[in-house]
N, C-alpha and C positions, 0 to 999 in steps of 0.2 A: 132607166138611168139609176145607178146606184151614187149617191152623193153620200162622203164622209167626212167627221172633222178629225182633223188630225193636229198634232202639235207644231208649232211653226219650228221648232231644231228639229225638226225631219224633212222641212224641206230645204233644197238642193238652193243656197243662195250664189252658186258661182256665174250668174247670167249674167257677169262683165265678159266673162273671157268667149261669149257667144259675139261680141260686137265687132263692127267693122275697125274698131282699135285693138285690136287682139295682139299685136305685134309690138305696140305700144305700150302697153300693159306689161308685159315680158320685160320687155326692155327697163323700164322704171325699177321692175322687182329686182334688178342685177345692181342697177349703178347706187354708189356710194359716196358721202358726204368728200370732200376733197378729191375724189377721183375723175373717171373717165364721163365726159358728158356723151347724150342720145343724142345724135344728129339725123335730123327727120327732113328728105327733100317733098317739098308739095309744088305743086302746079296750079292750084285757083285759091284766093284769098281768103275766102270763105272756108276753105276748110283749117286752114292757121286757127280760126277763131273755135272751130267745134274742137280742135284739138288742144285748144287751153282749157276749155272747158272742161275737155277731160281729164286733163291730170289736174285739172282745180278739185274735181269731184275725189280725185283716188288719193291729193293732200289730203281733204278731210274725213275719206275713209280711214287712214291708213295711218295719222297723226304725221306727215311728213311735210318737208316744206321743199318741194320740188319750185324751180325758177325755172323761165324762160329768155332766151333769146333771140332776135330773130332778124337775119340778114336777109334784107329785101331784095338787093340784086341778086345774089347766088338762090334767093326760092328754097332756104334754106332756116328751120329753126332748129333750137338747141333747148334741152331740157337738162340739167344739172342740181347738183344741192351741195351748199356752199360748206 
C-alpha cells in the first residue's frame, strides 16, 4: 500500500453532483431571482423533507436564498428566489 499526502485543492470536491439530487442541483444552478420557479413532483413525505435539506445545504454553500413551496394535494413542491 502506497499512502501519500497531498494538498486538499487537488482534490476533486464535486461529490454533490454524485447524489441522488443530481437533477436538483441542475435545476437550482439555472433559475434566477424574479424568474421561472423548479417544480419538483414527489410521492412519499419524507422525501419533501431530505429535499429541503438539500437546497438548505446548497443556500449556504453557494450564499443564495432559494425558498420553498409546497402544495400538498397536487404532491408537488416549488423552489424559487424571490
Amino acid at each position: 500500500m502506497d499512502i501519500q499526502y497531498v494538498k486538499k485543492d487537488m482534490v476533486d470536491k464535486k461529490g454533490r453532483r454524485a447524489s441522488r439530487y443530481k437533477e436538483l442541483y441542475d435545476a437550482l444552478d439555472q433559475i434566477e431571482p424574479g424568474g421561472k420557479a423548479v417544480e419538483v413532483t414527489y410521492d412519499e413525505g419524507d422525501l419533501i423533507n431530505s429535499m429541503r435539506v438539500a437546497v438548505y445545504q446548497y443556500n449556504k454553500r453557494y450564499g443564495v436564498n432559494i425558498k420553498s413551496v409546497n402544495d400538498v394535494k397536487e404532491k408537488k413542491i416549488f423552489f424559487f428566489i424571490d
